[in-house]
C-alpha positions as CSV (number, residue, x, y, z in Angstrom):
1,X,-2.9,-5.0,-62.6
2,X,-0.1,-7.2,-60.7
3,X,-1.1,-10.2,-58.5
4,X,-0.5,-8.5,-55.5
5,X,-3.1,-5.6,-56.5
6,X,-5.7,-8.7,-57.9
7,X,-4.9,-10.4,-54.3
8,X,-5.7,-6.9,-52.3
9,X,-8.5,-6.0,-54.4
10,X,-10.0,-9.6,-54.0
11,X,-9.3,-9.4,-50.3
12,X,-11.0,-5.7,-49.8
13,X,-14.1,-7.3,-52.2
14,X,-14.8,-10.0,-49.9
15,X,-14.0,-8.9,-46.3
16,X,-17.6,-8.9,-45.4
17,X,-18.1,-12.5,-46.5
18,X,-14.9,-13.7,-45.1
19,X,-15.9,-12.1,-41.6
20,X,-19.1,-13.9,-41.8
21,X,-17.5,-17.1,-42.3
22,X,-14.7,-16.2,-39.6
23,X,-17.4,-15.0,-37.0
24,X,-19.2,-18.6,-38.1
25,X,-16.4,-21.0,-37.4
26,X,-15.6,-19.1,-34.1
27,X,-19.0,-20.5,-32.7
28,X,-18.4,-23.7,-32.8
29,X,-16.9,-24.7,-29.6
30,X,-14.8,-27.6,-31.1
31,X,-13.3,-28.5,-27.9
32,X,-11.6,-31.7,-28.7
33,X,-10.2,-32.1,-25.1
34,X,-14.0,-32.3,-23.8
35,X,-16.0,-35.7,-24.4
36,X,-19.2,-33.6,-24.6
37,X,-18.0,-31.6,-27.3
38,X,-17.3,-34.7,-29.3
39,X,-20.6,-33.6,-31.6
40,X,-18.5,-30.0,-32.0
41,X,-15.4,-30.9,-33.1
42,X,-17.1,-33.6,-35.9
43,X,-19.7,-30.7,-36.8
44,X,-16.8,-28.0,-37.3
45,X,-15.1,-30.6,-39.2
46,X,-18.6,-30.7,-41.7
47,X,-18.5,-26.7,-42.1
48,X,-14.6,-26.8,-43.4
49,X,-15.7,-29.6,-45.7
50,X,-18.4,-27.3,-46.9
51,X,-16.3,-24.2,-47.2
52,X,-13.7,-26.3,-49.0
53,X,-16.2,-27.4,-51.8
54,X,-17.5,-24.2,-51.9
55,X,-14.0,-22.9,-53.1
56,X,-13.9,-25.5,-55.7
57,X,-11.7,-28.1,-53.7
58,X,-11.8,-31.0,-56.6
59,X,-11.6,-33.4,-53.8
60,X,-12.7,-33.3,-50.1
61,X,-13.3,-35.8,-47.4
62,X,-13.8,-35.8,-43.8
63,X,-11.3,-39.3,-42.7
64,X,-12.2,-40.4,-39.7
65,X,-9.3,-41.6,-37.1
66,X,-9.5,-43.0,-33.3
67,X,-9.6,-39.5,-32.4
68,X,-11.4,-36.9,-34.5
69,X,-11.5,-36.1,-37.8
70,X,-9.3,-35.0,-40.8
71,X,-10.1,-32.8,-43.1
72,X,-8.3,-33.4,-46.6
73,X,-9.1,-31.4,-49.9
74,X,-7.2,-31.3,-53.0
75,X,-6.8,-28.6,-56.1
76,X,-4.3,-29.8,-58.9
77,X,-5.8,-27.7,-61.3
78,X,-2.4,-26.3,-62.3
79,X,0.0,-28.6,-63.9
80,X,3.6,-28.3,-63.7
81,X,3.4,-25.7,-60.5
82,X,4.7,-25.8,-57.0
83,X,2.1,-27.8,-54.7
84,X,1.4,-25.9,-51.5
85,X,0.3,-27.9,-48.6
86,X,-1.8,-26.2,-45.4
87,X,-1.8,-27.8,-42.2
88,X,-4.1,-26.2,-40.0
89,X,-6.0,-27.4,-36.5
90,X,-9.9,-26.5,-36.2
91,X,-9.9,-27.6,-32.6
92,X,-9.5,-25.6,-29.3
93,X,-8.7,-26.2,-26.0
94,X,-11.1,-25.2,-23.3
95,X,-11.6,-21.6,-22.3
96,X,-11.1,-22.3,-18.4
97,X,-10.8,-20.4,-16.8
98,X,-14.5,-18.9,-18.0
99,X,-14.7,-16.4,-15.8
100,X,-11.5,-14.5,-17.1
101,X,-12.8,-13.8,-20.4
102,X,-14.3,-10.5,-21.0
103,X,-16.6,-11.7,-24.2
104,X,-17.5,-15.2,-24.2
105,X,-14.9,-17.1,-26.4
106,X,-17.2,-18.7,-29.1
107,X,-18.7,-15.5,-29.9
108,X,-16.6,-13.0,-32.2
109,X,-16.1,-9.6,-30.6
110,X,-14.7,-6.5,-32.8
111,X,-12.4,-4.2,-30.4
């Protein structure tokens, strides 16, 4: 079986759990342009963490800053191969104007 059949078959095998997760992270109104949703933004940061050592990150931290937080997580598990680095935001802006929206915007909707 080639990679790319391993990778699809993986990704068929877990689409259920992966939705889960997705539809999870998509709660959490990590607004980090709203002082009230300070709380948010450091909790989302705490899931990712989780996630991440759930994968089998050998390393993970949550660094704070002046602003909010990093998440960092490391895998060198394979010697002598490329590194690949993901740069990713877990914070939103606010979903004004509310009344526009046709679901609410920290609940998942399937269309």
């Amino acid at each position: 079986m080639s990679h790319v059949d391993q990778t699809v078959e993986h990704i068929r095998a877990n689409h259920p759990a992966s939705l889960e997760q997705l539809t999870e992270l998509l709660a959490l109104p990590s607004i980090s342009t709203l002082p009230e949703h300070r709380n948010d933004v450091r909790r989302t940061a705490e899931w990712l963490k989780a996630r991440l050592d759930a994968v089998g990150m050998e390393r993970t931290a949550i660094m704070d800053t002046p602003g909010h937080p990093v998440v960092y997580a490391e895998w060198l598990g394979a010697p002598g191969e490329p590194v690949l680095l993901v740069y990713g935001h877990y914070d939103v802006q606010p979903a004004d104007p509310i009344e526009e929206w046709s679901a609410d915007p920290f609940s998942a909707t399937t269309r």
